[in-house]
N, CA, C and O atoms as a GROMACS GRO file, in nm:
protein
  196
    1UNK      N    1  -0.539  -2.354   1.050
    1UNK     CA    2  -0.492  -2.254   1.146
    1UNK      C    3  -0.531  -2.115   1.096
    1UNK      O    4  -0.528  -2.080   0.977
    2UNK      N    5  -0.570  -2.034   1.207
    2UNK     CA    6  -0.599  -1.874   1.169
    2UNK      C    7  -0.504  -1.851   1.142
    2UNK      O    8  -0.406  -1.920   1.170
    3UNK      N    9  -0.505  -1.716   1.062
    3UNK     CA   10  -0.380  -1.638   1.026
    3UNK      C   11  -0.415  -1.482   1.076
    3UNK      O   12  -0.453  -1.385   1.011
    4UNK      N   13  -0.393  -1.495   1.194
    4UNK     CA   14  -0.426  -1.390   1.320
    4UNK      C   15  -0.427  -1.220   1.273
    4UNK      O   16  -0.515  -1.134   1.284
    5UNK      N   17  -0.293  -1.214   1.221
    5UNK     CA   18  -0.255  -1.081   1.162
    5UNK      C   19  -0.319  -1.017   1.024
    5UNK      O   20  -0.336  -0.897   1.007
    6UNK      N   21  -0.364  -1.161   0.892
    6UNK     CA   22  -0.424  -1.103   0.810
    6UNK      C   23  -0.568  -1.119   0.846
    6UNK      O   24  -0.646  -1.061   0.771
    7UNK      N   25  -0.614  -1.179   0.936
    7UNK     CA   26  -0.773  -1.160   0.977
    7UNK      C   27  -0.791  -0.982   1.005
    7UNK      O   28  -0.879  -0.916   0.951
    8UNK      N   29  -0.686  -0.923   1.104
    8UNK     CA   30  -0.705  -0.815   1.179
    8UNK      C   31  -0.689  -0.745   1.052
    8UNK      O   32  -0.759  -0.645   1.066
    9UNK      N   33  -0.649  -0.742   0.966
    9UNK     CA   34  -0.573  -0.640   0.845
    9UNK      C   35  -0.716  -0.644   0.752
    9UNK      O   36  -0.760  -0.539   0.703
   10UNK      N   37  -0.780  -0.770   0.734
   10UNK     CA   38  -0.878  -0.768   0.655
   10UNK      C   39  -1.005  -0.678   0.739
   10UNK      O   40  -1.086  -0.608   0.679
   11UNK      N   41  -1.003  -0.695   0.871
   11UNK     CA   42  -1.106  -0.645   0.943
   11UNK      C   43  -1.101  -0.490   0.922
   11UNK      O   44  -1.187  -0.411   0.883
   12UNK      N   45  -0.960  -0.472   0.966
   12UNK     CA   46  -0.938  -0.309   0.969
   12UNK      C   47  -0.974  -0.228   0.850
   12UNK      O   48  -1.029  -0.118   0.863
   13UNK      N   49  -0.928  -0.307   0.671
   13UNK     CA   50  -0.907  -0.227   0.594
   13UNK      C   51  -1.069  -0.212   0.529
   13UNK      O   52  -1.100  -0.120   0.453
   14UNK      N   53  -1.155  -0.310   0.572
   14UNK     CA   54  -1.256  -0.332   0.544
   14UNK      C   55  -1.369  -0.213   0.627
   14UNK      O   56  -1.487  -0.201   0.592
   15UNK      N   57  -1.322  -0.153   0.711
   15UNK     CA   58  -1.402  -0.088   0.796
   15UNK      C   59  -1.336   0.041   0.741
   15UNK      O   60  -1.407   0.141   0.733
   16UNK      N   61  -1.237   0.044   0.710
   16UNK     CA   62  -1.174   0.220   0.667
   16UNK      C   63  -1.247   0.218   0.577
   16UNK      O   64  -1.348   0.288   0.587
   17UNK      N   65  -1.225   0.133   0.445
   17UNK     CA   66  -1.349   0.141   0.331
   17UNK      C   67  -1.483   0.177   0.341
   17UNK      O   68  -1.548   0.237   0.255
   18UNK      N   69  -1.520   0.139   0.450
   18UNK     CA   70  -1.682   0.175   0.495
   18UNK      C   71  -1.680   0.296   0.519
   18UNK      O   72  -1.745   0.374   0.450
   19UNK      N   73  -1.595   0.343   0.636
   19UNK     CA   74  -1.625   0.515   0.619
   19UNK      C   75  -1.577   0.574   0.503
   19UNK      O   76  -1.636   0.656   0.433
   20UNK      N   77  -1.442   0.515   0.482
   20UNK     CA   78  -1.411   0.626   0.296
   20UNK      C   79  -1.560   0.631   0.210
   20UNK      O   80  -1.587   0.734   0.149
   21UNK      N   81  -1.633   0.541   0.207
   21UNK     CA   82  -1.782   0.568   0.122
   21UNK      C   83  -1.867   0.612   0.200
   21UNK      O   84  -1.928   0.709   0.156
   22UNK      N   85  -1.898   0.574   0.313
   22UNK     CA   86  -1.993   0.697   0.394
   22UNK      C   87  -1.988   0.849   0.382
   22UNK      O   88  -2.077   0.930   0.358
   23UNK      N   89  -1.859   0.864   0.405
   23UNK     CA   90  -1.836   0.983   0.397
   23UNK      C   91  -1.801   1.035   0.199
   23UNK      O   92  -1.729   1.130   0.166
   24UNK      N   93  -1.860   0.962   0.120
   24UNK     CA   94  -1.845   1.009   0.007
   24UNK      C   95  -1.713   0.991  -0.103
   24UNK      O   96  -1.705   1.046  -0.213
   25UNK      N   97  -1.629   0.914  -0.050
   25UNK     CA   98  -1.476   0.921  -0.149
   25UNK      C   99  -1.491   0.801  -0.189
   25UNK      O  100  -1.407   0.767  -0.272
   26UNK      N  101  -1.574   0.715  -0.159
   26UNK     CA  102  -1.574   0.592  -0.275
   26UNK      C  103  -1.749   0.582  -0.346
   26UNK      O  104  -1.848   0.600  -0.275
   27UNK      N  105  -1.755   0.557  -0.465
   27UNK     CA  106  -1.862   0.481  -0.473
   27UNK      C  107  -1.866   0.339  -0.444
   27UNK      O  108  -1.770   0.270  -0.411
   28UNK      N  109  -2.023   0.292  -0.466
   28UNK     CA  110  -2.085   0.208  -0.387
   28UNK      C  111  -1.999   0.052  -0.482
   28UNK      O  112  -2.002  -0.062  -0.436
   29UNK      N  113  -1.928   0.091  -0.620
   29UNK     CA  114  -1.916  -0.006  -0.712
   29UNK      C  115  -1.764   0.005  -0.673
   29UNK      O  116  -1.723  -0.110  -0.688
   30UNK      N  117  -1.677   0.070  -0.637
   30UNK     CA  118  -1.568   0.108  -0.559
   30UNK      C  119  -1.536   0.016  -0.430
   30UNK      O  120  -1.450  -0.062  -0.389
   31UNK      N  121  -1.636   0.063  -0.397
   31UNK     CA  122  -1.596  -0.012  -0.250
   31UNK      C  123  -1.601  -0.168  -0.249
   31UNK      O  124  -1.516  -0.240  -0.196
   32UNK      N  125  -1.732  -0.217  -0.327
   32UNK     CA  126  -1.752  -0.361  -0.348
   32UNK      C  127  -1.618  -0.417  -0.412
   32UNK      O  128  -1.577  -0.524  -0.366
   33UNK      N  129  -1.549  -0.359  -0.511
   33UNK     CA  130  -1.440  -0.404  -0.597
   33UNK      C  131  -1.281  -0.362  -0.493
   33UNK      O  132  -1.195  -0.441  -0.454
   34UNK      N  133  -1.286  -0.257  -0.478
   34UNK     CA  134  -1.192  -0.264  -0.304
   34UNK      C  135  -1.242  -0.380  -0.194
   34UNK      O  136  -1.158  -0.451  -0.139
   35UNK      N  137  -1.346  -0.391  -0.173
   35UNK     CA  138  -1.360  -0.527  -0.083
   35UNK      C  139  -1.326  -0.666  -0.091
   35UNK      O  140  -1.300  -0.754  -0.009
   36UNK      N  141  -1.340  -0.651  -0.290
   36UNK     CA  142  -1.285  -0.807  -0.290
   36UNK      C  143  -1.170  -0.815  -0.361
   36UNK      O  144  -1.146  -0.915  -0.430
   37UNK      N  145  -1.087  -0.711  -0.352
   37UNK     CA  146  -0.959  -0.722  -0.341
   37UNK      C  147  -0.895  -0.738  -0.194
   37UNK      O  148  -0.812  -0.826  -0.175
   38UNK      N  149  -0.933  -0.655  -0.094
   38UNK     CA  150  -0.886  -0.722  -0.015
   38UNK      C  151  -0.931  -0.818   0.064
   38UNK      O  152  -0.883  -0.811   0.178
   39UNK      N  153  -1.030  -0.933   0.040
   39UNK     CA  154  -1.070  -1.085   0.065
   39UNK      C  155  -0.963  -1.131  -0.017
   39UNK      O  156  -0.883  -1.213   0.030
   40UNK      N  157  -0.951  -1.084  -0.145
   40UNK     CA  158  -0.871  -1.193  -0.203
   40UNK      C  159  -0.699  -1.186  -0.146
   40UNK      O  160  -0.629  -1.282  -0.114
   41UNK      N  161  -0.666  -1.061  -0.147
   41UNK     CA  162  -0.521  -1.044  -0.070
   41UNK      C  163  -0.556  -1.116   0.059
   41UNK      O  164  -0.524  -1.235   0.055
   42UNK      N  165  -0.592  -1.091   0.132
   42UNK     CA  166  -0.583  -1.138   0.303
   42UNK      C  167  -0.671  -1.255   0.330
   42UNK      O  168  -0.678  -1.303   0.443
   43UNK      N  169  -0.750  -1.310   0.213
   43UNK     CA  170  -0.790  -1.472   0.230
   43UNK      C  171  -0.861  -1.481   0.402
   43UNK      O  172  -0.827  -1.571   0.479
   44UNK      N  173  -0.923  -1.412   0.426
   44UNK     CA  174  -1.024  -1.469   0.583
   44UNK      C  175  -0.997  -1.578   0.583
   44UNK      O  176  -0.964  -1.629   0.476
   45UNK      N  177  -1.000  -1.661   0.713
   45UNK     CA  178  -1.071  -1.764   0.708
   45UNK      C  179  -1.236  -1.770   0.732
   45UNK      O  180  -1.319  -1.843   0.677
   46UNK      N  181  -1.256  -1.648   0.851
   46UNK     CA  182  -1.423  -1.595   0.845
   46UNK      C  183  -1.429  -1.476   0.759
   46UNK      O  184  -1.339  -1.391   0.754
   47UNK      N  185  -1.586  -1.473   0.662
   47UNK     CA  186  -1.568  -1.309   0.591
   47UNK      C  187  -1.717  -1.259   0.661
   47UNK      O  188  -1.819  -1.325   0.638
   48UNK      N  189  -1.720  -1.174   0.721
   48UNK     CA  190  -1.805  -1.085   0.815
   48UNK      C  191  -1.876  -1.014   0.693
   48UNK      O  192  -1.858  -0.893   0.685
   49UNK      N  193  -1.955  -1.073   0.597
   49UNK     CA  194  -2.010  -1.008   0.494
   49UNK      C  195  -2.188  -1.055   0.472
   49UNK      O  196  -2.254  -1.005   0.382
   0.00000   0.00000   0.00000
């Protein structure tokens, strides 16, 4: 079974991350290590990667 709410949470926090480094407040080794913290907190069942 999906888990509806942490799919959307992984989607969302994953896309704020993208602009926080676009726009310069993360590096590129930052963001990768923020990303798979939150895969590992919110466990996808799909990872859009």
């Amino acid at each position: 079974m999906i888990d509806t709410k942490n799919e959307l949470r992984y989607i969302l926090l994953t896309r704020l991350l993208e602009r926080a480094a676009s726009a310069g407040l993360l590096t590129l080794e930052e963001l990768y290590a923020a990303k798979r913290l939150a895969r590992d907190k919110y466990r996808p069942q799909t990872v859009w990667e």
